[in-house]
N, C-alpha and C positions, 0 to 999 in steps of 0.2 A: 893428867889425862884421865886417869881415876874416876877422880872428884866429878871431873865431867860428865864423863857418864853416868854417875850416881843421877848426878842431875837430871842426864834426859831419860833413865831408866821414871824418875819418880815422876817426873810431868806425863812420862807414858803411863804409870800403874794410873793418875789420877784421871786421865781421859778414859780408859777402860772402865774403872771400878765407875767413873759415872756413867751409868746408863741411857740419860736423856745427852748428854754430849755426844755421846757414843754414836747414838740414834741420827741427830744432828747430821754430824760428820758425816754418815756414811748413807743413810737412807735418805734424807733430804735435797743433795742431788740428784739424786735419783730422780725421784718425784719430781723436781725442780723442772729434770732437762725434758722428761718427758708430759708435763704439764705445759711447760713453754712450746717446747719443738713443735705437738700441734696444735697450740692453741693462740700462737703467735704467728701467722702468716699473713702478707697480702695478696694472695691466690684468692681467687672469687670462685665456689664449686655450687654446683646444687643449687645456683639463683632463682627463686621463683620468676617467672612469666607466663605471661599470657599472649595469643595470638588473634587476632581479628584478620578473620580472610574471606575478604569481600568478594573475590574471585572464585574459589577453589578449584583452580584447574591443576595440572599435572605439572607444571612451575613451581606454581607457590606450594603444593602437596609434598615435593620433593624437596626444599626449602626447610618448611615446616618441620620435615621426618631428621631434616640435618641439625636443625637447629633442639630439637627434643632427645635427640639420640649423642648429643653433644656432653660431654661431664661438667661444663660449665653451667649449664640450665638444666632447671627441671619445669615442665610444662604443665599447668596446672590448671589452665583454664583456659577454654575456646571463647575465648567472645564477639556478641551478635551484633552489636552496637556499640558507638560514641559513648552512649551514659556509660556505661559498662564499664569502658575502661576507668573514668576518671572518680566511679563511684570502687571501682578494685582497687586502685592508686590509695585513695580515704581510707581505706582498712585496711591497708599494709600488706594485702596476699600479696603483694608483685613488686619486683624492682624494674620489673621491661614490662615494653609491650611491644609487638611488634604488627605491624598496619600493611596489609595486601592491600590494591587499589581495584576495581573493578577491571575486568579486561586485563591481567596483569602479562600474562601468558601473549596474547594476542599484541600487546604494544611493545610486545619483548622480540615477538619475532620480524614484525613488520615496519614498525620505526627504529629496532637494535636499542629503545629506550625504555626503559620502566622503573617504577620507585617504588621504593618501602620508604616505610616511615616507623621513625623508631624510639619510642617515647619509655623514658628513663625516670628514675625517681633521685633527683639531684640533692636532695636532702644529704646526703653523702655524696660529697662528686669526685672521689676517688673510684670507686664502688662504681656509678653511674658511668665514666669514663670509661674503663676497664669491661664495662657487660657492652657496652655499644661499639669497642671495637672487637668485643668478640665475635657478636654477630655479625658485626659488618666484615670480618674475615670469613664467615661460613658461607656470605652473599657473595662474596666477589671468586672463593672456591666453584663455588655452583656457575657462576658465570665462566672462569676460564674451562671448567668441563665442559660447555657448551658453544666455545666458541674456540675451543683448540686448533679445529681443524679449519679454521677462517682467517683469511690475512686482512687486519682489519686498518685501515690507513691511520698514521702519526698515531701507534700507541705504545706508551711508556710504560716498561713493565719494573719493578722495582723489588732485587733479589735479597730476601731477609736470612741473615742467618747468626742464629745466638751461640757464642762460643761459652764455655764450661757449663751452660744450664740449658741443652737444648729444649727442652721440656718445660723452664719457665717454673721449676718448682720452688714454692718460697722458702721449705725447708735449708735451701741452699745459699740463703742469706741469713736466715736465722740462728742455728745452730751456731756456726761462730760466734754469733751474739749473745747467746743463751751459755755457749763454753763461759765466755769471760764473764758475764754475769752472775753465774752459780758460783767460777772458782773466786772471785771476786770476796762476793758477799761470805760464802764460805769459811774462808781460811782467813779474811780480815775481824769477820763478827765473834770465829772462837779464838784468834789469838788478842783481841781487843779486851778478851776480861782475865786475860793470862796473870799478868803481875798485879791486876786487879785483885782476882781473887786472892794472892797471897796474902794481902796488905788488908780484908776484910778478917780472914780466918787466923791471922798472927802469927803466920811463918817469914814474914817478910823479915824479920827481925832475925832470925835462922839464918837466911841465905847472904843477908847482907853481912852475917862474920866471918862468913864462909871465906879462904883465900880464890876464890875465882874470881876474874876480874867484871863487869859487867858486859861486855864484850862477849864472854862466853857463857855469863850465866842466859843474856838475849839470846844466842844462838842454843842454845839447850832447850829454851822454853819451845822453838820455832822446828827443832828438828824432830820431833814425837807428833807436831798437827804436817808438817812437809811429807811423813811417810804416810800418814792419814789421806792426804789430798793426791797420792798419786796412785793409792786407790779409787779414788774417784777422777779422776782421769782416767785408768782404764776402763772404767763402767761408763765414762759417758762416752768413751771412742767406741765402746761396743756399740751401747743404745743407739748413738747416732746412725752407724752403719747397716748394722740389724731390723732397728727398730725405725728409725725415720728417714730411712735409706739413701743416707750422704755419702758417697764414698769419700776415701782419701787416695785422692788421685797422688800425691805426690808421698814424699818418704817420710814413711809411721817414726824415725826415728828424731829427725829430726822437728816432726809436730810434737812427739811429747817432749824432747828437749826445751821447746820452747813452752810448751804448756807450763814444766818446772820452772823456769825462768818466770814466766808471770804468776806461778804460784807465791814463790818465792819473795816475789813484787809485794802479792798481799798480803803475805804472812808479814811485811816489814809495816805495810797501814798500821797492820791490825797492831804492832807492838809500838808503835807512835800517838797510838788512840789510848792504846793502854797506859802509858807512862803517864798522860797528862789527866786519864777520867780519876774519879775518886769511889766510884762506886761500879758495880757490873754492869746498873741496870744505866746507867748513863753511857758505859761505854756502848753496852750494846746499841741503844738508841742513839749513840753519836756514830757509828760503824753505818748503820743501819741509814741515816737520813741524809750521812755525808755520802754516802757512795752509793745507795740503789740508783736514785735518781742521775746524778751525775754518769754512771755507769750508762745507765737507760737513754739517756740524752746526747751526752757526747762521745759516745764508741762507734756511731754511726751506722749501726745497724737497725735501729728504728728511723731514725730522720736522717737526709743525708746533708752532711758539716758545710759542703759547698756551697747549699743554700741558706746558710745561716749567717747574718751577720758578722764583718769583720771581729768584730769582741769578744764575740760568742766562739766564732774558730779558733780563736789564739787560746781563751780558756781550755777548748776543746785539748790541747795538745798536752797538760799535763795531768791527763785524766790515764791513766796506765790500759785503761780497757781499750781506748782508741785502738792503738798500737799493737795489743794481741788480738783484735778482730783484725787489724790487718794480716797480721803475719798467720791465722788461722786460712781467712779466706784465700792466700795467695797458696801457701802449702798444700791444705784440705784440698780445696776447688780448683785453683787452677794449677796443681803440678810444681808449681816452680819450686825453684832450691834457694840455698842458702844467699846467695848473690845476687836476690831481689827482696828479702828482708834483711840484709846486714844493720842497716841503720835503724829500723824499728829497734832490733832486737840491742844494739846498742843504748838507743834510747830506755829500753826498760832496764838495762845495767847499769844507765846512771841513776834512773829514780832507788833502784834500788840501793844502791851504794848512799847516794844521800840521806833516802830513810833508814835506813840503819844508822849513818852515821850521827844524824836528829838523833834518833831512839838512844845512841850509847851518850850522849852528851847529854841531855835531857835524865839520866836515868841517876836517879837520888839514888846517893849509897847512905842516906841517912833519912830516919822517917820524922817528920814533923811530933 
């Protein structure tokens, strides 16, 4: 038990005494989560548009003031004419425009009918989708205030209500995506050049006389970057909450339980990467192209897996990120306890058991 510790006392002194590791480790999620958290959303704020209001009466005026006063748009231009719009559109001032008809006010009150017209710049039609039924929600607002107190024959009203994100904030898909992504790339890229580095600078040759068996020399290298990483798990529970205002509706204790558990996960990549590179800069680059992307694609926080190809979902499932964006989003956002991610969390105790078990099998007790 000694020896053991020698061990992980000197892979600590050797994370410390490097300064750029150091920096890595603990600064780099940082920057990471908060780099990601706002800069990674599908929330539409602050859309340019424009208005043409052919009418301007007390209708469309009132419209207008809802549709400018709204955080979704910002309104930038009044325009007189057709050319107008389609010459705004050519130079990119605007993603909307939104089109009053003559009379709008007057055919609103006297036939109960009137139209807007709502022209969208589809070049992006997620974007385009998303501003046209915004608007088209501030229009049908404006309409039930005006027809509240009217029994208006055969009409369907149809009740929306969003559970754990009433607000619609995109933070609150991302963040668990950006958890698993930092702690991912993190803790797999600096334990990926772990036994790397021994075997560059000539201690490899030291450790392997050593009586430990490789079983615990891997767990020594992996317990000095595991107390690293749950420093950084407490700095991104903070930022997240603090800073880009996710709560954690359900119990802190068991979200960082499971966080450890998927760190744990990647600290066993990163010693699987490492046993087979030959050099740091390949491992890093093999950490690095095996898992960002992978990470990015199939953890399901950027595209969602059910729309993807049978193939492509089965891949999906031995990607470790999958599974702790689940068990983030079910914990963090919706509350729930242990008895709705039992089997994720299961599932990252087998990968992890297997990469370890890869890693100690795989692990030369002799150097070429």
């Amino acid at each position: 038990m000694k020896q053991f510790l020698i061990f992980v006392k000197k892979e600590w002194l050797h994370i410390w005494r490097d300064k750029r590791t150091l920096f890595i480790l603990i600064f780099m999620p940082v920057v990471q989560i908060l780099l990601y958290g706002f800069a990674l959303t599908n929330e539409v704020k602050n859309a340019k548009i424009a208005i043409f209001d052919q009418s301007k009466d007390q209708a469309t005026i009132a419209i207008s003031d809802e549709i400018a006063a709204s955080r979704y748009f910002n309104l930038i231009k009044n325009i007189h004419s057709y050319k107008d719009i389609e010459a705004t559109f050519r130079e990119g001032k605007i993603r909307l425009a939104v089109i009053f008809p003559l009379g709008f006010r007057n055919d609103l009150l006297h036939t109960n009918h009137a139209q807007v017209q709502l022209i969208a710049d589809a070049t992006d039609p997620n974007t385009a989708n998303m501003l046209t039924n915004y608007a088209t929600s501030i229009i049908n607002d404006y309409q039930q205030s005006i027809t509240q107190n009217q029994q208006l024959p055969y009409t369907i009203k149809t009740q929306v209500r969003m559970l754990y994100n009433p607000e619609l904030k995109g933070a609150y898909s991302f963040v668990p995506g950006v958890m698993a992504l930092v702690l991912m790339l993190v803790c797999a890229m600096m334990t990926s050049i772990s036994i790397v580095r021994e075997k560059e600078i000539g201690t490899m040759e030291v450790i392997l006389v050593s009586p430990l068996k490789p079983f615990r020399i891997i767990i020594a290298k992996t317990i000095p970057y595991l107390m690293v990483s749950m420093l950084n798990i407490t700095s991104i529970l903070l930022l997240s909450v603090y800073v880009l205002d996710v709560p954690i509706v359900g119990s802190l204790w068991l979200l960082i339980i499971e966080s450890i558990l998927f760190t744990i996960t990647s600290l066993s990549v990163g010693i699987l990467i490492s046993n087979s590179a030959k050099t740091q800069q390949t491992a890093q680059f093999t950490s690095l192209m095996s898992l960002f992307l992978p990470t990015l694609l199939f953890s399901g926080f950027l595209f969602p897996i059910e729309n993807m190809p049978v193939p492509l979902q089965v891949i999906s499932n031995i990607v470790p990120a999958k599974w702790f964006y689940i068990i983030v989003k079910s914990v963090m956002i919706k509350g729930l306890g242990f008895s709705a991610i039992w089997k994720e969390t299961l599932i990252l105790i087998g990968m992890t058991m297997v990469l370890l078990g890869i890693s100690i099998k795989n692990f030369k007790i002799r150097l070429a």
